[in-house]
C-alpha positions as CSV (number, residue, x, y, z in Angstrom):
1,X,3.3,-14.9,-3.7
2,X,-0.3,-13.7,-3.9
3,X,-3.3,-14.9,-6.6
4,X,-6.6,-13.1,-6.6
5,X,-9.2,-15.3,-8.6
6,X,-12.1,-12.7,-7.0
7,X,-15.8,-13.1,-8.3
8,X,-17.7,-10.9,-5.6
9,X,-20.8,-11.5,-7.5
10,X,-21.0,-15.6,-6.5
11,X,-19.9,-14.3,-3.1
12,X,-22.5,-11.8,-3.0
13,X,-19.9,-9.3,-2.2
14,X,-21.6,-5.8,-2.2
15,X,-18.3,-3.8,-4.1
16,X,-15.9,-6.2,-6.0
17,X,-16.6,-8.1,-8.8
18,X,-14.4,-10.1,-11.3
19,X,-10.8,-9.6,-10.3
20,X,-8.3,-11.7,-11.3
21,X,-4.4,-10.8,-10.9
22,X,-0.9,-12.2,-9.4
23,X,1.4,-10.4,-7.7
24,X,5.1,-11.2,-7.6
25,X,8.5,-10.7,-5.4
26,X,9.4,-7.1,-6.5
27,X,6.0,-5.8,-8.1
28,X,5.5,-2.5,-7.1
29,X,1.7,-2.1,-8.3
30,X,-0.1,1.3,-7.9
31,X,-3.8,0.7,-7.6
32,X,-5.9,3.5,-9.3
33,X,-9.5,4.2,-10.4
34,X,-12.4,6.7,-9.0
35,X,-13.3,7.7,-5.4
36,X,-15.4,5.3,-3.8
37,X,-15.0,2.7,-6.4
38,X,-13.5,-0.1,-3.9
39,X,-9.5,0.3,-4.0
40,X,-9.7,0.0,0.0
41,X,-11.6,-2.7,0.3
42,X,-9.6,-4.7,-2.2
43,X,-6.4,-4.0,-0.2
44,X,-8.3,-5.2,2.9
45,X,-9.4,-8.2,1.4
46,X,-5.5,-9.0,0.1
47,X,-4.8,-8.3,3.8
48,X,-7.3,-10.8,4.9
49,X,-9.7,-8.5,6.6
50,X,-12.5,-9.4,4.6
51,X,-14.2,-12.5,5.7
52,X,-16.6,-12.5,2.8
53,X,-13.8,-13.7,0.5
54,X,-12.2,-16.5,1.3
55,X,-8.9,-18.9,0.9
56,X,-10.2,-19.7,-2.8
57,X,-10.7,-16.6,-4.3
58,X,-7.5,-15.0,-2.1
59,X,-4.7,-17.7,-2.2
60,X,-1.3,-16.8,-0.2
61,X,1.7,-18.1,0.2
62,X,1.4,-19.5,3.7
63,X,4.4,-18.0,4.7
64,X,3.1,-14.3,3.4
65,X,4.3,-11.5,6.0
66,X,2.1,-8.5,4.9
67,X,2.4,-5.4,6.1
68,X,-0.3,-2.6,6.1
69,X,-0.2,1.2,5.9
70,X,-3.1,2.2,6.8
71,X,-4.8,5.8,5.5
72,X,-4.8,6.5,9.5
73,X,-1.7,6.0,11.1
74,X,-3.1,3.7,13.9
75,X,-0.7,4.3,16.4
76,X,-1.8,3.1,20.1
77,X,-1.6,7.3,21.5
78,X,-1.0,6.0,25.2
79,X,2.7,5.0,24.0
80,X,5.4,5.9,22.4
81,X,6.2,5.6,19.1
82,X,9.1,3.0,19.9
83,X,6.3,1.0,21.8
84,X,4.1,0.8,19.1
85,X,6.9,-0.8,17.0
86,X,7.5,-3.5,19.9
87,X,4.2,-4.8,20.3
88,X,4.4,-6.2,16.1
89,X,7.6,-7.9,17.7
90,X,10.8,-5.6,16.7
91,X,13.6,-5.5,19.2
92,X,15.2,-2.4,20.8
93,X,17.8,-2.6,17.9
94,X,15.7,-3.4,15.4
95,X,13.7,-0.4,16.3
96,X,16.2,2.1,16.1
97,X,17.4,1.1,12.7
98,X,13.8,1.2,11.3
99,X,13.5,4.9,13.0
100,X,16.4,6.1,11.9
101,X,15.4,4.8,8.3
102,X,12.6,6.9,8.1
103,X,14.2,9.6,9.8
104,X,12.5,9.4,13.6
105,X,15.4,8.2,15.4
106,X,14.9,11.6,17.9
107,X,11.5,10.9,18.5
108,X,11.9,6.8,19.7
109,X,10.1,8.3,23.2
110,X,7.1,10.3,22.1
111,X,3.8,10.3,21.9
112,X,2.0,9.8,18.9
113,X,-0.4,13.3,19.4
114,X,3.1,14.4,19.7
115,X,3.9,14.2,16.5
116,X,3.0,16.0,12.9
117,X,0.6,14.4,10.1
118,X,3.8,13.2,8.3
119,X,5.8,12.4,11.2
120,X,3.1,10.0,12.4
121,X,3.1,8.6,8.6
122,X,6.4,7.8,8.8
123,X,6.1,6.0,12.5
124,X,3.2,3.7,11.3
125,X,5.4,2.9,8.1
126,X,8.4,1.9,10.5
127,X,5.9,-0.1,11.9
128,X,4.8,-1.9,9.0
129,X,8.4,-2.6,8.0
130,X,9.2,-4.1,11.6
131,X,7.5,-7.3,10.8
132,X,9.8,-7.9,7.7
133,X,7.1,-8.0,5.3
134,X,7.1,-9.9,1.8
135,X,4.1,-7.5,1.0
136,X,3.7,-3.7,1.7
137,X,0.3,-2.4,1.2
138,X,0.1,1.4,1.6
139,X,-3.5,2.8,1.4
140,X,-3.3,6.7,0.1
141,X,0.2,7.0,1.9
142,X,0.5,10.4,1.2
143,X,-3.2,11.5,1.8
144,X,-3.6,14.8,3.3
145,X,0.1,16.0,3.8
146,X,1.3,19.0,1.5
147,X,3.1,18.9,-1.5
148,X,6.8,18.8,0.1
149,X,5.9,16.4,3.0
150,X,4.4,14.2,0.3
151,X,7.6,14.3,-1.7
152,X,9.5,13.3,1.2
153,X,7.6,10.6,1.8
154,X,7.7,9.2,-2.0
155,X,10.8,9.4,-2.4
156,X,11.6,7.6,1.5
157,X,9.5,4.5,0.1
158,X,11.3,4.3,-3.5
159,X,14.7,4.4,-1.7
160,X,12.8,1.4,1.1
161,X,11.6,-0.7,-1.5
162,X,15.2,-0.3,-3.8
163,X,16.3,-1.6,-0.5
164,X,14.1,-4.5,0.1
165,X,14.1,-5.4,-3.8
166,X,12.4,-8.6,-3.4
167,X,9.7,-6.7,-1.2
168,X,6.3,-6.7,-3.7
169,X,4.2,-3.1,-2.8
170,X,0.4,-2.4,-3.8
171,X,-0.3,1.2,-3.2
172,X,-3.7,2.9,-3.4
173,X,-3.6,6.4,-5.1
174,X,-5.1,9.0,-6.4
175,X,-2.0,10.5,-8.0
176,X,-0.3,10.3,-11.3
177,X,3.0,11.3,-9.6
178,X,3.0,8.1,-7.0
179,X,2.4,5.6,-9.9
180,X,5.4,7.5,-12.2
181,X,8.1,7.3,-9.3
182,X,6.8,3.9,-7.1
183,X,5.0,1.9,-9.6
184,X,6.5,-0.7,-12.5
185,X,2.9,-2.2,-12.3
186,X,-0.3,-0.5,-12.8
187,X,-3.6,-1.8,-12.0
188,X,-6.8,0.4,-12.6
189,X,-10.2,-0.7,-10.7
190,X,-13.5,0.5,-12.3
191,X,-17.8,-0.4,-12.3
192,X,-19.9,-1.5,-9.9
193,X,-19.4,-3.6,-8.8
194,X,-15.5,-2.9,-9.5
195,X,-13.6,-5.6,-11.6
196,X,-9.8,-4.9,-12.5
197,X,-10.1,-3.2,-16.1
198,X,-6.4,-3.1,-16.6
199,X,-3.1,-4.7,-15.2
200,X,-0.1,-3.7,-17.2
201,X,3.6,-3.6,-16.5
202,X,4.9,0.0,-17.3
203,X,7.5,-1.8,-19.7
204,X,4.5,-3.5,-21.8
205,X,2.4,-1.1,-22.4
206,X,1.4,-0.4,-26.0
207,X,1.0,2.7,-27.5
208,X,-2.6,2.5,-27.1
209,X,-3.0,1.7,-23.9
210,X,-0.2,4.1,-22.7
211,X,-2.6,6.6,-24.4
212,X,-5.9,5.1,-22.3
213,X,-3.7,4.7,-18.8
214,X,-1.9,8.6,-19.6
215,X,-5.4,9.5,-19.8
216,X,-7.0,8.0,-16.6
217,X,-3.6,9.4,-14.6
218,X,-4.0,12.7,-15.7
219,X,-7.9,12.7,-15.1
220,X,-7.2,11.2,-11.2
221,X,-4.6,14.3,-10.9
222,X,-7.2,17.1,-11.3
């Protein structure tokens, strides 16, 4: 589906350095690592918004349908939320089973300032659904909501993704709790410039490294 063979530093790329990864149908891969250490801008490159890295160091599948959850909702505020799903394409039915998914079927007509934090979450998600994506990228999904909002939203994009099986997902996070109920892939970004100092399916991990990666959860918690 999706090879990175990234060396930022022949590229003169500014953040990312030696990264070097494949993603697969049905990976569910939380990214993690510190603040500021270049977890967005690796999810924009794999969503080929980054110029500086090109076809060789990103290679796709040329059929890839990504969709991207961006840490602002993006919604266009002069329409409502059901337009904003039809400009990416979806029809009027496809629409209303996507809101009523994510539990927004009464809201199809509103405004986006008309909507809460979460609410507005859950719209753009809909959204990135609607184009029938092989990948999901969700950048800090459940930044800024509260604890039970948050929840919600987990556990609506475990019960998407069981859904969509063959759907792959790459989620930027900061907390241990995403990674134990979305992830069965863990990739940990660190340095600068950042390289990729782990990639481990939850079901391989030694004992050691479980120890290193419980760590490095429990330090991006506090």
């Amino acid at each position: 589906m999706l090879e990175l063979q990234i060396d930022g530093r022949t590229s003169g790329h500014p953040i990312l350095g030696a990264i070097t990864a494949r993603v697969a149908e049905g990976d569910r891969i939380c990214l993690l690592g510190p603040s500021g250490v270049g977890k967005t801008t690796l999810l924009n490159a794999i969503a080929g918004l980054d110029r500086r890295l090109g076809e060789r160091m990103i290679k796709r599948s040329s059929e890839l349908r990504v969709g991207y959850l961006f840490q602002e909702h993006r919604l266009l505020p002069w329409r409502s939320v059901r337009q904003n799903l039809a400009m990416v394409g979806a029809s009027n039915d496809e629409i209303d089973r996507l809101l009523a998914e994510v539990g927004l079927a009464e809201v199809a007509e509103a405004l986006p300032d008309q909507l809460s934090l979460g609410m507005a979450r859950r719209a753009a998600l809909a959204r990135s659904l609607a184009i029938k994506p092989d990948l999901l990228l969700l950048d800090e999904p459940f930044a800024s909501l509260d604890p039970d909002r948050a929840a919600e939203l987990r556990s609506l994009i475990t019960r998407l993704l069981d859904a969509h099986p063959r759907m792959a997902m790459i989620c930027v996070t900061h907390d241990a709790r995403d990674a134990d109920q979305l992830a069965n892939r863990l990739w940990y970004l660190e340095g600068a410039p950042a390289e990729l100092q782990w990639d481990q399916p939850l079901t391989a991990v030694s004992s050691a490294s479980a120890s290193r990666i419980s760590e490095q959860l429990r330090r991006l918690s506090v």
